[in-house]
mmCIF file of the N, C-alpha and C atoms, coordinates in Angstrom:
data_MODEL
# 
_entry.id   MODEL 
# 
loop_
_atom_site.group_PDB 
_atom_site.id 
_atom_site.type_symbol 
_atom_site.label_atom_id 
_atom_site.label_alt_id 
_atom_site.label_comp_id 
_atom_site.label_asym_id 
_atom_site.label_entity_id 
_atom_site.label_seq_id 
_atom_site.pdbx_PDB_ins_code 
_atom_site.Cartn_x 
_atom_site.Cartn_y 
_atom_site.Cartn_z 
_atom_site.occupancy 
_atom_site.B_iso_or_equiv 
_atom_site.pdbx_formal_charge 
_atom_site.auth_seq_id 
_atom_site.auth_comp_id 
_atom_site.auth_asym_id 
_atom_site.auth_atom_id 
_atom_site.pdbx_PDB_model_num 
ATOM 1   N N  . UNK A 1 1  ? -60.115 0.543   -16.092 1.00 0.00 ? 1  UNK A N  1 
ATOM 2   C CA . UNK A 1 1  ? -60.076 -0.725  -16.782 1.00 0.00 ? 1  UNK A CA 1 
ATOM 3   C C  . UNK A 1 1  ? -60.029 -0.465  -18.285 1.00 0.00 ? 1  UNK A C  1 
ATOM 4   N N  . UNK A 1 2  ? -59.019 -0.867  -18.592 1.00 0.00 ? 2  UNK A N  1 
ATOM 5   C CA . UNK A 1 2  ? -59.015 -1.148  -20.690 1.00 0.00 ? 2  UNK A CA 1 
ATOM 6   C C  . UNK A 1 2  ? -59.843 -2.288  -20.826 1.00 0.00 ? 2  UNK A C  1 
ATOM 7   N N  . UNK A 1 3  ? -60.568 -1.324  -22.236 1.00 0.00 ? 3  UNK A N  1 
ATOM 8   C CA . UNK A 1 3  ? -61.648 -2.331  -22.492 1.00 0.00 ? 3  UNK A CA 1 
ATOM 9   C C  . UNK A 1 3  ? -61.247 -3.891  -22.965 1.00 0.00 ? 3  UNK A C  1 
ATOM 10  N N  . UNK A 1 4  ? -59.750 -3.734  -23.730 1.00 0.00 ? 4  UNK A N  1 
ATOM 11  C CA . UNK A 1 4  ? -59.371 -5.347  -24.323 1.00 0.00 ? 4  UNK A CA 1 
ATOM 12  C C  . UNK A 1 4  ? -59.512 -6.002  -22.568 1.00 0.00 ? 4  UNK A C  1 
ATOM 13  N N  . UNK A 1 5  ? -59.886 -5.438  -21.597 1.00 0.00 ? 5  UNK A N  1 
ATOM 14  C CA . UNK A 1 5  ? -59.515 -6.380  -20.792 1.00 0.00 ? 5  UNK A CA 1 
ATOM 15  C C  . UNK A 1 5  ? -61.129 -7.049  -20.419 1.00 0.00 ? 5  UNK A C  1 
ATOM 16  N N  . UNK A 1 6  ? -62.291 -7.025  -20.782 1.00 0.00 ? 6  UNK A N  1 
ATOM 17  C CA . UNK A 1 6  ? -63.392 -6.825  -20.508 1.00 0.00 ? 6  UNK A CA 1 
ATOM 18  C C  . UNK A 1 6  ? -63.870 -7.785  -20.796 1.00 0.00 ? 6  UNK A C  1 
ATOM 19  N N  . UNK A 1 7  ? -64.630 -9.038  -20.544 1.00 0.00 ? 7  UNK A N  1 
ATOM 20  C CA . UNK A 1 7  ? -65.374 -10.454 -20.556 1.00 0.00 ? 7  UNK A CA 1 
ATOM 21  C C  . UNK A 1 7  ? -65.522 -9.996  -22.436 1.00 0.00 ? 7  UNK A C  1 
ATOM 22  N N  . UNK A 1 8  ? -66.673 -8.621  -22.435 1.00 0.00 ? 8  UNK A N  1 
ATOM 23  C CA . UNK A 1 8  ? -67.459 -8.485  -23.742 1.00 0.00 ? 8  UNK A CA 1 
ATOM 24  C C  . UNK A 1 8  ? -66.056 -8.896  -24.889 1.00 0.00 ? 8  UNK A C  1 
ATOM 25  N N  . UNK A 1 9  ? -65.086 -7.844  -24.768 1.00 0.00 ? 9  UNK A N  1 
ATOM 26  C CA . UNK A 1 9  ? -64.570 -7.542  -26.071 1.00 0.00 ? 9  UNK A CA 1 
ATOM 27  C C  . UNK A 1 9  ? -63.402 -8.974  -26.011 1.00 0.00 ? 9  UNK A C  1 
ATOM 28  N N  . UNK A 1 10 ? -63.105 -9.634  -24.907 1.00 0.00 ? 10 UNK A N  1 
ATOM 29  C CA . UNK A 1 10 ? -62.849 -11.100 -25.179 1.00 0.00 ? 10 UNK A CA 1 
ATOM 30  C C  . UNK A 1 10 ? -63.571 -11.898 -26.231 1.00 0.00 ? 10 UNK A C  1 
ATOM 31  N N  . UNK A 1 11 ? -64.444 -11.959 -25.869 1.00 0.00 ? 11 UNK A N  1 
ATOM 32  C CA . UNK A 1 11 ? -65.794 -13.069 -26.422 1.00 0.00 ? 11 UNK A CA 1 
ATOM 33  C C  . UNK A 1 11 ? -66.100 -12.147 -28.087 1.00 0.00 ? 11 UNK A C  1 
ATOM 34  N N  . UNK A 1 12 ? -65.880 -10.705 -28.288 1.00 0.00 ? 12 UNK A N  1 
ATOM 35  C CA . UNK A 1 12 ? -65.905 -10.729 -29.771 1.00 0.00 ? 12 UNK A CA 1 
ATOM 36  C C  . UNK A 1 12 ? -64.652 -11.016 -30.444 1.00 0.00 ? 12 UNK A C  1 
ATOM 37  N N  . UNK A 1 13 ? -63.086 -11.268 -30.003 1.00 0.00 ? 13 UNK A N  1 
ATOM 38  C CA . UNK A 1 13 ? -62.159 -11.808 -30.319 1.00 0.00 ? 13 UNK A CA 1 
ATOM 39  C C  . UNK A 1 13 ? -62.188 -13.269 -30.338 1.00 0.00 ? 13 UNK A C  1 
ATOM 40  N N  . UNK A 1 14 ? -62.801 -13.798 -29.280 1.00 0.00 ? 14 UNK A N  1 
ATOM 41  C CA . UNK A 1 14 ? -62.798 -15.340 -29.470 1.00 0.00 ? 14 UNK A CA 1 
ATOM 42  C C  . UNK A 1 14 ? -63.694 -15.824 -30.703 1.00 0.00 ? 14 UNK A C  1 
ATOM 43  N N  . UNK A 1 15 ? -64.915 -14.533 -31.369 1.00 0.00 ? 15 UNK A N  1 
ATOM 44  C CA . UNK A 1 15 ? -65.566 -14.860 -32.357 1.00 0.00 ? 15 UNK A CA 1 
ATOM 45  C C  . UNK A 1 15 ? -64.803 -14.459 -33.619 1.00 0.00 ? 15 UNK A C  1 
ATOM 46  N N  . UNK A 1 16 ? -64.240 -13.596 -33.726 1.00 0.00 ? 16 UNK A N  1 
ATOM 47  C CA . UNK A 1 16 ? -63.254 -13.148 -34.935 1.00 0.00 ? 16 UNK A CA 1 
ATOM 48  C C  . UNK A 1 16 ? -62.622 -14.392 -34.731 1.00 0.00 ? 16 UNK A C  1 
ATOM 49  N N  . UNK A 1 17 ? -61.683 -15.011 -33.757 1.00 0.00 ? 17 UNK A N  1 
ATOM 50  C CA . UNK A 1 17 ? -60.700 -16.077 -34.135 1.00 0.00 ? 17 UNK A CA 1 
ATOM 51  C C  . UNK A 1 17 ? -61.220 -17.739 -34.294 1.00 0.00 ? 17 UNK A C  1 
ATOM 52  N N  . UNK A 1 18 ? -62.509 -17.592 -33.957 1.00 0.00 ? 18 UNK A N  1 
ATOM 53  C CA . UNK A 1 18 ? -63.393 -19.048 -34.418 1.00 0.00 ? 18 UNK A CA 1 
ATOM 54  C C  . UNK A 1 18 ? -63.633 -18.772 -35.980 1.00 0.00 ? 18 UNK A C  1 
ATOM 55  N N  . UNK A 1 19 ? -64.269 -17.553 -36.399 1.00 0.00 ? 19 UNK A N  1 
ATOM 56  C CA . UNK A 1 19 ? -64.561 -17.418 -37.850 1.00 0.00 ? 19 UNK A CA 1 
ATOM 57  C C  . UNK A 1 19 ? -63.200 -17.725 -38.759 1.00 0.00 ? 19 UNK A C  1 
ATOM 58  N N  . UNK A 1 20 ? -62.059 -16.934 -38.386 1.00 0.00 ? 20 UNK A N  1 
ATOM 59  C CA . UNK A 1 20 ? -60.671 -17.233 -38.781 1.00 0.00 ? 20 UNK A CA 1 
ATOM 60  C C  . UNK A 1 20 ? -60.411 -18.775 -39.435 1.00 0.00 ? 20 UNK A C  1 
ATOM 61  N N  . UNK A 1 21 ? -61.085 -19.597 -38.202 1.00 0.00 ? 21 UNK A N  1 
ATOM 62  C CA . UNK A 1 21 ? -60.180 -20.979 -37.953 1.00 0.00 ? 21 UNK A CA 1 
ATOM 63  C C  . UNK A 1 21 ? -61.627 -21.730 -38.867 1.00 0.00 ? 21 UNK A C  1 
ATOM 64  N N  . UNK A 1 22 ? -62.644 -21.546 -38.902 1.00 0.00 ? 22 UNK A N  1 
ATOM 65  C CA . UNK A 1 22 ? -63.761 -22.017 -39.587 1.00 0.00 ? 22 UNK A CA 1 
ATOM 66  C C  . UNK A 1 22 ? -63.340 -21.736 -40.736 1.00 0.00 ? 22 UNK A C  1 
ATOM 67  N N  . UNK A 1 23 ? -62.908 -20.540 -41.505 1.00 0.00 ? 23 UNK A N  1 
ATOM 68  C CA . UNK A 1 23 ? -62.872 -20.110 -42.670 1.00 0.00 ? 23 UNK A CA 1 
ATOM 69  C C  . UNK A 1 23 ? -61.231 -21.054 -43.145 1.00 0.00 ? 23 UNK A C  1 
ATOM 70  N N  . UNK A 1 24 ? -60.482 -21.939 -42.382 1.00 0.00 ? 24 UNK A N  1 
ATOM 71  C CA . UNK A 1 24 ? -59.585 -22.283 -42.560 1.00 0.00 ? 24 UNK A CA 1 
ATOM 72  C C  . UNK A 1 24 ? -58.665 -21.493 -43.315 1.00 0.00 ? 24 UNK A C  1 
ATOM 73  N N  . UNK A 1 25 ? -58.196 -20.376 -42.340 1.00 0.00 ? 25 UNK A N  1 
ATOM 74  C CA . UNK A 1 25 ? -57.188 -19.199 -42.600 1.00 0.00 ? 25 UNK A CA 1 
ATOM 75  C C  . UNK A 1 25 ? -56.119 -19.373 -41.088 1.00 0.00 ? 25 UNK A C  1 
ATOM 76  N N  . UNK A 1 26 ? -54.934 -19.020 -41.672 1.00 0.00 ? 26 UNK A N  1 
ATOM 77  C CA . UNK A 1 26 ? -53.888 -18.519 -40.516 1.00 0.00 ? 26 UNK A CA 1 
ATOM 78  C C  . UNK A 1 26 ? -53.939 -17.544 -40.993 1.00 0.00 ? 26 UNK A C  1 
ATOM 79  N N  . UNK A 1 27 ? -53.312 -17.309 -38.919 1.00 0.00 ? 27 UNK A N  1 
ATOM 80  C CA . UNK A 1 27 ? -53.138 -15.887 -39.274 1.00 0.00 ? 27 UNK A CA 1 
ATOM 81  C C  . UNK A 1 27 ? -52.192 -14.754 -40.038 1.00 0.00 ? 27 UNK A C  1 
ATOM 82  N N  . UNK A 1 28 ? -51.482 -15.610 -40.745 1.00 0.00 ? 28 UNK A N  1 
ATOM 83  C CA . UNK A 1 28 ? -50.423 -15.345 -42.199 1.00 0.00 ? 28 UNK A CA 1 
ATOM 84  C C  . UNK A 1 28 ? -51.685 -14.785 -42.777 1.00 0.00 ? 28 UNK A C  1 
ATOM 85  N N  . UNK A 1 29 ? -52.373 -15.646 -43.299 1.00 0.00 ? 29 UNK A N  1 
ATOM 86  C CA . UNK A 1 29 ? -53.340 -15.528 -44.029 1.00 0.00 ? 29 UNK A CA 1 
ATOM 87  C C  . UNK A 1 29 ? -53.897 -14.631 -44.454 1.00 0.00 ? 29 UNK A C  1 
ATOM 88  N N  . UNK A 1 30 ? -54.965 -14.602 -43.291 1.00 0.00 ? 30 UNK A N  1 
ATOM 89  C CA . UNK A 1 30 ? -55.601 -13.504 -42.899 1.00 0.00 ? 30 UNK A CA 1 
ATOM 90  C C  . UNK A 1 30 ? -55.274 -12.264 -42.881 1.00 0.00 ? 30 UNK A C  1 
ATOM 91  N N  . UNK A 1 31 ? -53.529 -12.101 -42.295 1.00 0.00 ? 31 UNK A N  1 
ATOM 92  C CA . UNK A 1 31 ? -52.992 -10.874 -42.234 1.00 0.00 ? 31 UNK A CA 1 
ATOM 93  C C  . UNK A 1 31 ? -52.585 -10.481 -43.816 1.00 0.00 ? 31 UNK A C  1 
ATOM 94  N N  . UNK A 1 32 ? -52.164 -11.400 -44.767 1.00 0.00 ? 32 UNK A N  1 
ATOM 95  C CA . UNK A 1 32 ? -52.034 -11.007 -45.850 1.00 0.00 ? 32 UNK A CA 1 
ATOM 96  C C  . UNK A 1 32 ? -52.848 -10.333 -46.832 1.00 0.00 ? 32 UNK A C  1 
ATOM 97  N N  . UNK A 1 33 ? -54.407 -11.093 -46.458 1.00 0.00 ? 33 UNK A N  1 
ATOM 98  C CA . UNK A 1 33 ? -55.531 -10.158 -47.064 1.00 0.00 ? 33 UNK A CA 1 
ATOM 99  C C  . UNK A 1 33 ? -56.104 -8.410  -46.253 1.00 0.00 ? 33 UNK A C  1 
ATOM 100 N N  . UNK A 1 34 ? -55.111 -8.519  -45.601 1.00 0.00 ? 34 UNK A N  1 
ATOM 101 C CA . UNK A 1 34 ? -55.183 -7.566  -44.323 1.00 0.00 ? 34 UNK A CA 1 
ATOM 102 C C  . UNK A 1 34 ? -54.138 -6.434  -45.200 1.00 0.00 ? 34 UNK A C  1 
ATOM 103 N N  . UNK A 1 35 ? -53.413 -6.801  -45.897 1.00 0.00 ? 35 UNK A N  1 
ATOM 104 C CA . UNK A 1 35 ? -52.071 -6.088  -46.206 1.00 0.00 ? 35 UNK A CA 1 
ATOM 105 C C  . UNK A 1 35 ? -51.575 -5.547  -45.044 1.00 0.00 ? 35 UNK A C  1 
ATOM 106 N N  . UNK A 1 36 ? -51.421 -6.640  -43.821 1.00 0.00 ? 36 UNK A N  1 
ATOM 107 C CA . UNK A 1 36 ? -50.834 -6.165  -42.806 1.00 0.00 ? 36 UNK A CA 1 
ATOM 108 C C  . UNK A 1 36 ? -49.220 -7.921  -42.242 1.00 0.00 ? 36 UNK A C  1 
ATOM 109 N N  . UNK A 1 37 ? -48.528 -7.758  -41.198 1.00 0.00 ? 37 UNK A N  1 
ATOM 110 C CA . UNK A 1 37 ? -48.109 -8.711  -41.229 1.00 0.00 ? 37 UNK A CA 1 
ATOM 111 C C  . UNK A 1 37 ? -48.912 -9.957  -40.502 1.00 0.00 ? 37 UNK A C  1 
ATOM 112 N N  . UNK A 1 38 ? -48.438 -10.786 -40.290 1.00 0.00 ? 38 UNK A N  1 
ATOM 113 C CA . UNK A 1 38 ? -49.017 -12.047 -39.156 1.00 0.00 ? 38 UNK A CA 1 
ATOM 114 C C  . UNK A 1 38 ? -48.916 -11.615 -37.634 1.00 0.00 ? 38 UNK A C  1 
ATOM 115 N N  . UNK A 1 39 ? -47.859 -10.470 -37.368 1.00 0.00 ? 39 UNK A N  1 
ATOM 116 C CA . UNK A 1 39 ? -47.658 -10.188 -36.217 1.00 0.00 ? 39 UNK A CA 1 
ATOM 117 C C  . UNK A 1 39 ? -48.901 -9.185  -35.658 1.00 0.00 ? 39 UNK A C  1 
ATOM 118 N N  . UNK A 1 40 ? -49.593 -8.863  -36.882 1.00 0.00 ? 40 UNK A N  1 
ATOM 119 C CA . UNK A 1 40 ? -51.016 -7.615  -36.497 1.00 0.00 ? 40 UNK A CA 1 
ATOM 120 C C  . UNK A 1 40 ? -52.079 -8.106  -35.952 1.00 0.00 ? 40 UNK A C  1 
ATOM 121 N N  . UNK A 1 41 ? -52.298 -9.639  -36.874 1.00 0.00 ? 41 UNK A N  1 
ATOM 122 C CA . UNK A 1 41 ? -53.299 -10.193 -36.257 1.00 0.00 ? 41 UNK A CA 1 
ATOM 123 C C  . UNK A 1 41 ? -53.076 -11.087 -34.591 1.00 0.00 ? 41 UNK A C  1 
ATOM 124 N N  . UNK A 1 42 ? -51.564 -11.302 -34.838 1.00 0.00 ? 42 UNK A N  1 
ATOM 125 C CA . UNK A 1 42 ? -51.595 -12.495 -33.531 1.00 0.00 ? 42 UNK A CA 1 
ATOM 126 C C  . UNK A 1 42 ? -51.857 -11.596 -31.935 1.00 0.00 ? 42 UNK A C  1 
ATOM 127 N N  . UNK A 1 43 ? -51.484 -10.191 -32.395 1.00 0.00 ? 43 UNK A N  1 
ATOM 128 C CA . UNK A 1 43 ? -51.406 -9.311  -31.122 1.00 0.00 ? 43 UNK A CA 1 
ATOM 129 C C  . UNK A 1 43 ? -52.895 -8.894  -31.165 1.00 0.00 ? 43 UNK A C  1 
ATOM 130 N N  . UNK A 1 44 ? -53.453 -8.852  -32.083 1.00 0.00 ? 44 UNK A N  1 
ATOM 131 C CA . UNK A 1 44 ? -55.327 -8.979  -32.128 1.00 0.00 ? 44 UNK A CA 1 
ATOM 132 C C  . UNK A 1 44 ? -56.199 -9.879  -30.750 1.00 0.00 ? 44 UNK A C  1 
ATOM 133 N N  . UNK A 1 45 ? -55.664 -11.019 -31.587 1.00 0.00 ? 45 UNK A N  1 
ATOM 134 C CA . UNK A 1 45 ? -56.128 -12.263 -31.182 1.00 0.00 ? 45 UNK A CA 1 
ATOM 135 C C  . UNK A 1 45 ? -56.099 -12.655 -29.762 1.00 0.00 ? 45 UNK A C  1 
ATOM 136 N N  . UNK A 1 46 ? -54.729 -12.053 -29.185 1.00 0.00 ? 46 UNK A N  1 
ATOM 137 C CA . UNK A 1 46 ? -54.296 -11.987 -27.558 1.00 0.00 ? 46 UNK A CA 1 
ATOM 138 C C  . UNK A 1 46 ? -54.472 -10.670 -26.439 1.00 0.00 ? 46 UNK A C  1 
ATOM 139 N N  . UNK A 1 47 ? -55.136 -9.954  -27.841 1.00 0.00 ? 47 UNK A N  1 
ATOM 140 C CA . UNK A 1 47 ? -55.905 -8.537  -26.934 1.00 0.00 ? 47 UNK A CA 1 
ATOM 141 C C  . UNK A 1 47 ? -54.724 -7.842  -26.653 1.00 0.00 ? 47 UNK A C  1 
ATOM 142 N N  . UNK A 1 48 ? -53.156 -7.688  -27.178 1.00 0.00 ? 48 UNK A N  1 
ATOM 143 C CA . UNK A 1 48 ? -52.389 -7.029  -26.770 1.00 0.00 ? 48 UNK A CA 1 
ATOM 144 C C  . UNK A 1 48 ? -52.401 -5.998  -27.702 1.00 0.00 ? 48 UNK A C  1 
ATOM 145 N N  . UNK A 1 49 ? -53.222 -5.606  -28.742 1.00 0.00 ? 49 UNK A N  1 
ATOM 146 C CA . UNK A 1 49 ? -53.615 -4.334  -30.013 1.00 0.00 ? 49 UNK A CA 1 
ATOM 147 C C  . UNK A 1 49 ? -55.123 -4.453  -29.908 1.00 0.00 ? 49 UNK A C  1 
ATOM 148 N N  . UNK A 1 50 ? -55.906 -2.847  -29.858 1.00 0.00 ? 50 UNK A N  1 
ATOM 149 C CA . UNK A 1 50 ? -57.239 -2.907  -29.907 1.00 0.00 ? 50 UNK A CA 1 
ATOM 150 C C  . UNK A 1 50 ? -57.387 -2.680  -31.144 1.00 0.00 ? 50 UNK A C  1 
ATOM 151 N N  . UNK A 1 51 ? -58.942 -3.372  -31.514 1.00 0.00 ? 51 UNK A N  1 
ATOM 152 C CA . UNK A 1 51 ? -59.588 -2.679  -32.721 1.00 0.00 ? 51 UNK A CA 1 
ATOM 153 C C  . UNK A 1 51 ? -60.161 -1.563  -32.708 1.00 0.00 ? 51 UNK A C  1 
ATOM 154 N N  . UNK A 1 52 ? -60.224 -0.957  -33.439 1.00 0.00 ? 52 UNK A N  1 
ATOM 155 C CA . UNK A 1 52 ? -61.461 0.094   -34.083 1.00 0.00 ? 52 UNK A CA 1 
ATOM 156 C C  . UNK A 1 52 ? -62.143 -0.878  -34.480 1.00 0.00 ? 52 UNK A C  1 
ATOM 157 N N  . UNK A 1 53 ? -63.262 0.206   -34.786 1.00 0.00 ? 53 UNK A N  1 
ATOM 158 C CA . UNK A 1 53 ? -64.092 -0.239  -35.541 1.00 0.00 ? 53 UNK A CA 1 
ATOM 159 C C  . UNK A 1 53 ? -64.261 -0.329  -37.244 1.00 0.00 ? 53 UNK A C  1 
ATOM 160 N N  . UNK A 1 54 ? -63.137 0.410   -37.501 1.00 0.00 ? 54 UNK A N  1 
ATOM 161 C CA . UNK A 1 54 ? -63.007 0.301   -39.125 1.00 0.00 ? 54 UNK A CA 1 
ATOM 162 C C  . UNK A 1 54 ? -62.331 -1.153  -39.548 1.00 0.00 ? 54 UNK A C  1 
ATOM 163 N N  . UNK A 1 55 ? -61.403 -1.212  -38.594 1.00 0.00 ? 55 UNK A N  1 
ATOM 164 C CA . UNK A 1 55 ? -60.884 -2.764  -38.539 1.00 0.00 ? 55 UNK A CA 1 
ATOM 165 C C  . UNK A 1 55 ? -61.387 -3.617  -38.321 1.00 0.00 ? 55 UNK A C  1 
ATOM 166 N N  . UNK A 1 56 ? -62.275 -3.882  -37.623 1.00 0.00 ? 56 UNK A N  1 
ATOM 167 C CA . UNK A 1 56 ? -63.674 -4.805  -37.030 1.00 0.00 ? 56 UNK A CA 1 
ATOM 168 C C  . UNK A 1 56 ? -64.417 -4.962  -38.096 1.00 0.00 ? 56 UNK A C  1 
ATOM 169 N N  . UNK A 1 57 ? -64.992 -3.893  -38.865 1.00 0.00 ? 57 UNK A N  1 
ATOM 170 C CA . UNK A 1 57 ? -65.394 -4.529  -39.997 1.00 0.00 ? 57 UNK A CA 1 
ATOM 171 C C  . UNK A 1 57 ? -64.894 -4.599  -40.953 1.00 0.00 ? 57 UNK A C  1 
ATOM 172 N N  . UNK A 1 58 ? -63.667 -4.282  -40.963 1.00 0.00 ? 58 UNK A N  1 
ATOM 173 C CA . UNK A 1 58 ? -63.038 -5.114  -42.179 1.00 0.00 ? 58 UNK A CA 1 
ATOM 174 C C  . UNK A 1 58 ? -62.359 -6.719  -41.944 1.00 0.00 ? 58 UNK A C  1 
ATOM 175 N N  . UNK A 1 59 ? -62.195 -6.622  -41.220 1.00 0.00 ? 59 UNK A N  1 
ATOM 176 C CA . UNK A 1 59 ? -62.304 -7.893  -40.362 1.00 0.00 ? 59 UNK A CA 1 
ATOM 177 C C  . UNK A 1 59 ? -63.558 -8.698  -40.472 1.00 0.00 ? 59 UNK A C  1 
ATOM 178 N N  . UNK A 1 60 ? -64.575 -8.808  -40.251 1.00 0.00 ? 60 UNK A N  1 
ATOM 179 C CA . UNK A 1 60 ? -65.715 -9.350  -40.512 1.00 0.00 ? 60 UNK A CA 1 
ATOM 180 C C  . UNK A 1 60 ? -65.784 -9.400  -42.080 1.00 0.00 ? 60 UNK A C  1 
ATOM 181 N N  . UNK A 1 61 ? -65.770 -8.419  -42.973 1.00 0.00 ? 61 UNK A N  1 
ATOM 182 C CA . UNK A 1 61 ? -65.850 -8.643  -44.396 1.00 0.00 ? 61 UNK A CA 1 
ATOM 183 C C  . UNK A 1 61 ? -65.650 -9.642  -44.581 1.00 0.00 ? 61 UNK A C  1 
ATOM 184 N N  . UNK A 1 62 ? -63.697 -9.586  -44.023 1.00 0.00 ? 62 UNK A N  1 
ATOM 185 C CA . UNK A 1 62 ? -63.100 -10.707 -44.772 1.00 0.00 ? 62 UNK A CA 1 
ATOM 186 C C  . UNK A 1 62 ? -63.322 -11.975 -44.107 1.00 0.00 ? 62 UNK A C  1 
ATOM 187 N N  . UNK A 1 63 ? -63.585 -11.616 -43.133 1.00 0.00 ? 63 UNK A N  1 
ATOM 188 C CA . UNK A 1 63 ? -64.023 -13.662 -42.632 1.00 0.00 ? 63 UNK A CA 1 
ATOM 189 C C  . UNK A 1 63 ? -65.272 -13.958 -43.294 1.00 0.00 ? 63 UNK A C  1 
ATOM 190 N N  . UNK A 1 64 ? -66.317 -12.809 -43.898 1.00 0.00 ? 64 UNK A N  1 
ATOM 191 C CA . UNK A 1 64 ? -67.632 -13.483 -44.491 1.00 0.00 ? 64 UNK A CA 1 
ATOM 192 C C  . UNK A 1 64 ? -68.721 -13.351 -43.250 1.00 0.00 ? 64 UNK A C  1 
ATOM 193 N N  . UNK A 1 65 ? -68.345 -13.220 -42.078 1.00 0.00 ? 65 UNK A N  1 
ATOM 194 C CA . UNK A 1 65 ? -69.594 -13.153 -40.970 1.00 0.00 ? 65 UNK A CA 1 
ATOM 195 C C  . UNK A 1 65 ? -70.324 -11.555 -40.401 1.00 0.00 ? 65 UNK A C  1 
ATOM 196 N N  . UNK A 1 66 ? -71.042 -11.790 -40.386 1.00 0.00 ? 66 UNK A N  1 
ATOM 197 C CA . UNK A 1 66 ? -72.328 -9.995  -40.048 1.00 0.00 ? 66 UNK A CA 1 
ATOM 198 C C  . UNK A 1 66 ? -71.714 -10.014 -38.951 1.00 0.00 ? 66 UNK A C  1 
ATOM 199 N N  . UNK A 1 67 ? -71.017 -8.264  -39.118 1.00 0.00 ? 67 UNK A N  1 
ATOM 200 C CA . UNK A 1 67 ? -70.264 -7.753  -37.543 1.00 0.00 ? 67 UNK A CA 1 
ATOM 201 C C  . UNK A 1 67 ? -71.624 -7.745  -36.795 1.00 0.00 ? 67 UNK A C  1 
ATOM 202 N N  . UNK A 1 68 ? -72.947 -7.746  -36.971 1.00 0.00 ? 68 UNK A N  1 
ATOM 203 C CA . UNK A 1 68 ? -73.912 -7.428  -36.041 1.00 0.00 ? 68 UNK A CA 1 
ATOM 204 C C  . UNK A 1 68 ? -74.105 -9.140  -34.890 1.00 0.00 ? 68 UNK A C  1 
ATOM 205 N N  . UNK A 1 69 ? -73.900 -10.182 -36.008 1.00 0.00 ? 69 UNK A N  1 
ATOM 206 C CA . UNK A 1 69 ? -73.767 -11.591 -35.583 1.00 0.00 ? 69 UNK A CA 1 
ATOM 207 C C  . UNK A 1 69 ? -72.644 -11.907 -34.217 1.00 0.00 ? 69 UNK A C  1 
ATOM 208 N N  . UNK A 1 70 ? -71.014 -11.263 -34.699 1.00 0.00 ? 70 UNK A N  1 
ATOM 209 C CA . UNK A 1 70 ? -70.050 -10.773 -33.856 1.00 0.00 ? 70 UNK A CA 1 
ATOM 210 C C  . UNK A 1 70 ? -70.268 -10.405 -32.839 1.00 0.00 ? 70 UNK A C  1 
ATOM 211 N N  . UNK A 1 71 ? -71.157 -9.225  -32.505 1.00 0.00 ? 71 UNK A N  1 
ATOM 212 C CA . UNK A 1 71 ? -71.694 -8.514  -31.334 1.00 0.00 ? 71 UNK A CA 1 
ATOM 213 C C  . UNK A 1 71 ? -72.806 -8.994  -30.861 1.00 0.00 ? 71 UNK A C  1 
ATOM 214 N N  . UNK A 1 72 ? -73.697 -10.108 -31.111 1.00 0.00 ? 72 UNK A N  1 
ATOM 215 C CA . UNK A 1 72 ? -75.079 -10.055 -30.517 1.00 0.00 ? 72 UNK A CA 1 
ATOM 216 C C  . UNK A 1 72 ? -74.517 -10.732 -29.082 1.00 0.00 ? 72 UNK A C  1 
ATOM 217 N N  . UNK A 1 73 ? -75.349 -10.601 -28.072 1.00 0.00 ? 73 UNK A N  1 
ATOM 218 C CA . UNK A 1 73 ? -76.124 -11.242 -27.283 1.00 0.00 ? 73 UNK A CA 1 
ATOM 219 C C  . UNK A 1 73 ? -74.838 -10.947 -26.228 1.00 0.00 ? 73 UNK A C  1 
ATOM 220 N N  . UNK A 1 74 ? -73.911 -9.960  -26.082 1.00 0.00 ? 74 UNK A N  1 
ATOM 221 C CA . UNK A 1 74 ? -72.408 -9.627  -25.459 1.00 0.00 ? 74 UNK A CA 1 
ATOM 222 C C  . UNK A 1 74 ? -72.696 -8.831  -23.907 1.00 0.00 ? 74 UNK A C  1 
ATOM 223 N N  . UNK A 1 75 ? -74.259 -8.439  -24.010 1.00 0.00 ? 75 UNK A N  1 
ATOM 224 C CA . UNK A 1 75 ? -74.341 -7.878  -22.534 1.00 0.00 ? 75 UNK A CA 1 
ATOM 225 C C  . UNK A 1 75 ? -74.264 -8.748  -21.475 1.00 0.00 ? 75 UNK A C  1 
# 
């Protein structure tokens, strides 16, 4: 089993893409402060590209939310 396929690492994507949409960013947006395209984040978002973890928290930086907040309560 790949982990993008896994209840957990769903539910920390569905929290990266609530913070996204709270922070009223597309994912243009987002990907631009990313210096990446829109196509980096949308394949994020649908679990078809995994994160690291260097990306995860840079990802969290930029939405403003504690990667520890991201991960709680996922067992």
């Amino acid at each position: 089993m790949k982990s993008t396929n896994t209840p957990q690492y769903r539910a920390v994507l569905d929290r990266l893409v609530a913070a996204r949409k709270a922070n009223g960013l597309s994912q243009a947006e987002l990907a631009s402060r990313l210096g990446r395209p829109q196509s980096y984040i949308a394949k994020i978002e649908i679990g078809e590209r995994r994160i690291d973890i260097v990306e995860f928290l840079e990802l969290a930086r930029i939405l403003g939310v504690s990667p520890a907040s991201v991960l709680e309560d996922l067992g």
